[in-house]
C-alpha positions, 0 to 999 in steps of 0.5 A: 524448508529449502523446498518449500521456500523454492516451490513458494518463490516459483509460485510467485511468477504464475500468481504475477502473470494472474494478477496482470492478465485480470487487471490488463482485461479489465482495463481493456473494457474502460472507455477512455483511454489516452488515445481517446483523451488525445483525440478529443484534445486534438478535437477541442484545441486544434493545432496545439494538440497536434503539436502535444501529439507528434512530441510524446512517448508511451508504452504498451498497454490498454485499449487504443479504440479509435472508434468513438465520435470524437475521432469524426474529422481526423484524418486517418493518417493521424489517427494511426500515428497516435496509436503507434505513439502509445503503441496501441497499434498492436493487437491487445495480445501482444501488448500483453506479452510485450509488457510481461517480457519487458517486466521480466527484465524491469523494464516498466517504460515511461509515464505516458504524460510526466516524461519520466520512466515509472521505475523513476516516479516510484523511487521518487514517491517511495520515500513518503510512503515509506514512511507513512507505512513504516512508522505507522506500522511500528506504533501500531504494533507497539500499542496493539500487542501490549493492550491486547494481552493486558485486556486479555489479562483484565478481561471484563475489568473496567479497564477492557470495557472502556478501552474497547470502547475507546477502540470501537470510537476510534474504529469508527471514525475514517481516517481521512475524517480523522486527519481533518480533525487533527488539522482543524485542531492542530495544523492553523484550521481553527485553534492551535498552529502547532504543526505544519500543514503539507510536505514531508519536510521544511523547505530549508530542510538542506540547511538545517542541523542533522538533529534539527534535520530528525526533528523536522521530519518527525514534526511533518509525520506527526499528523499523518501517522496519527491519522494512520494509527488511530483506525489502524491498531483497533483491529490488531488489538482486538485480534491480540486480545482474542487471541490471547485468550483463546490459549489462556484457557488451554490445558498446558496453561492450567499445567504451567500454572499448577507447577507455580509458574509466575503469571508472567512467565505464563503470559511471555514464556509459554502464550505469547508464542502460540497466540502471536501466530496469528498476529504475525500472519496479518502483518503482510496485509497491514504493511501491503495496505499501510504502505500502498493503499491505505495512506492515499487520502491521507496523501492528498489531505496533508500533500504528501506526495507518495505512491498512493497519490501516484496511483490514484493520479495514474488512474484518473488520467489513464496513465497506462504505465505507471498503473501496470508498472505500480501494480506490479511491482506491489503484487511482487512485494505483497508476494514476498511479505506473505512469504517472509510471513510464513518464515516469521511463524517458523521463528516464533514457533519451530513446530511448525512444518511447511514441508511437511504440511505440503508433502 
């Protein structure tokens, strides 16, 4: 298992440097790039943009074209201290070596507009999206597995049918529409004023109680991570389901049963085990897209300041750096999750063998 672990983590570093080279191409190919937005500033508010532009600092990634219309009428002197100042004057070959260098060592360099380095602006996001992904990642989990082996159990009961079609209601509705409603509902909309509206805490949260501190915090989540929970734990609960019973009606439950096993030990000593694999190797995804992607509407409906928003932000203003330096280090973490996940099967089932399949 020792080599598999070292020949997976070995695996990361090409998958990064992949991952980077696309999306640094791409970005090639988009209009608009900071050097552009400069100089059209420039063109549009005169000696206050010159100001702006001998001030600014910046980092080495996208294209720095300078050939565009809105560059007509700046001297060329110009022209070329704004591309070093964002450090375009390089050909894009280099940039893309340097930047890889520089993430080797962790160094993302400095947002080409907040004046803070990346590697700041994502430890200052983290804690938001930490806790939008983790806690709802934990409810859904905790809802999904149970209903899915208790549909299982009570298939075409009732209880399946109109739990599904519940799920198939919730499935339906996008969250973000979903965390409107519970605005509407809740949050001072329309009816009830039972929750706030924005932040992740209250603004004298520093001189509340340490219990009073849980509470306020739990009381600002409640609506986002229900807005996150309620599209998130139908396919996980149909996938338990299905899995589920697909072992069911295997030979060695029909054994386990004919020795007079009791239903439950069936379920939780002898099913669980082989129909959580599959569970458990959809779990990288769901924290990657809780944590990183799939909160970003719900970010900017409760402004909430976390790394979606940042991410989205960066990309509207073509903030190089925060772009780059956030894909990374999401691929890196998404990396190490599928490989955590990998572990976790060996855990639940020991008979499995990586070594041996990859030998």
């Amino acid at each position: 298992m020792g080599g598999y672990i070292l020949r997976r983590l070995a695996l990361i570093i090409p998958t990064l440097i992949g991952i980077m080279l696309l999306n640094f191409i791409i970005v090639q190919a988009a209009p608009g790039g900071p050097v552009e937005q400069m100089i059209a500033q420039m063109e549009g508010h005169g000696s206050e943009a010159l100001s702006r532009a001998t001030g600014g600092g910046g980092s080495e990634v996208s294209s720095g074209r300078t050939d565009s219309r809105a560059s007509q009428g700046l001297p060329e002197e110009l022209l070329r201290e704004i591309e070093v100042m964002y450090g375009f004057d390089k050909p894009a070959h280099e940039r893309f070596f340097k930047m890889l260098k520089d993430y080797a060592t962790l160094d993302f360099g400095d947002s080409f507009y907040r004046d803070r380095s990346v590697i700041e602006l994502i430890i200052d996001k983290m804690p938001v999206s930490i806790s939008l992904g983790l806690w709802s990642t934990l409810i859904i989990y905790l809802i999904s597995i149970p209903l899915g082996i208790r549909k299982a159990v009570h298939d075409g009961s009732r209880f399946d049918v109109w739990s599904s079609s519940l799920i198939v209601v919730g499935y339906a509705i996008p969250g973000f529409l979903f965390a409107i409603l519970l605005i509407v509902l809740f949050a001072g909309g329309t009816y009830f004023d039972w929750f706030p509206l924005s932040g992740l805490t209250s603004p004298n949260f520093d001189q509340l109680d340490w219990y009073q501190k849980i509470g306020d915090y739990f009381w600002h989540l409640a609506l986002p991570v229900t807005a996150n929970v309620i599209g998130g734990f139908a396919t996980l609960t149909l996938l338990t389901k299905n899995s589920f019973l697909d072992e069911i009606g295997k030979h060695y439950v029909v054994t386990a049963r004919a020795k007079g096993l009791e239903e439950r030990q069936v379920l939780y000593g002898h099913v669980f085990r082989n129909a959580m694999l599959i569970v458990i190797a959809s779990l990288p995804g769901v924290l990657v897209s809780l944590f990183f992607t799939g909160s970003l509407l719900i970010e900017v409906i409760f402004s909430l300041d976390g790394l979606g928003l940042l991410g989205f932000e960066a990309a509207l203003s073509r903030d190089y750096p925060v772009i780059f330096g956030t894909l990374f280090i999401f691929t890196l973490m998404g990396l190490i999750l599928k490989l955590i996940s990998d572990l976790t099967y060996v855990l639940v089932d020991p008979r499995i063998d990586f070594e041996s399949r990859e030998g």
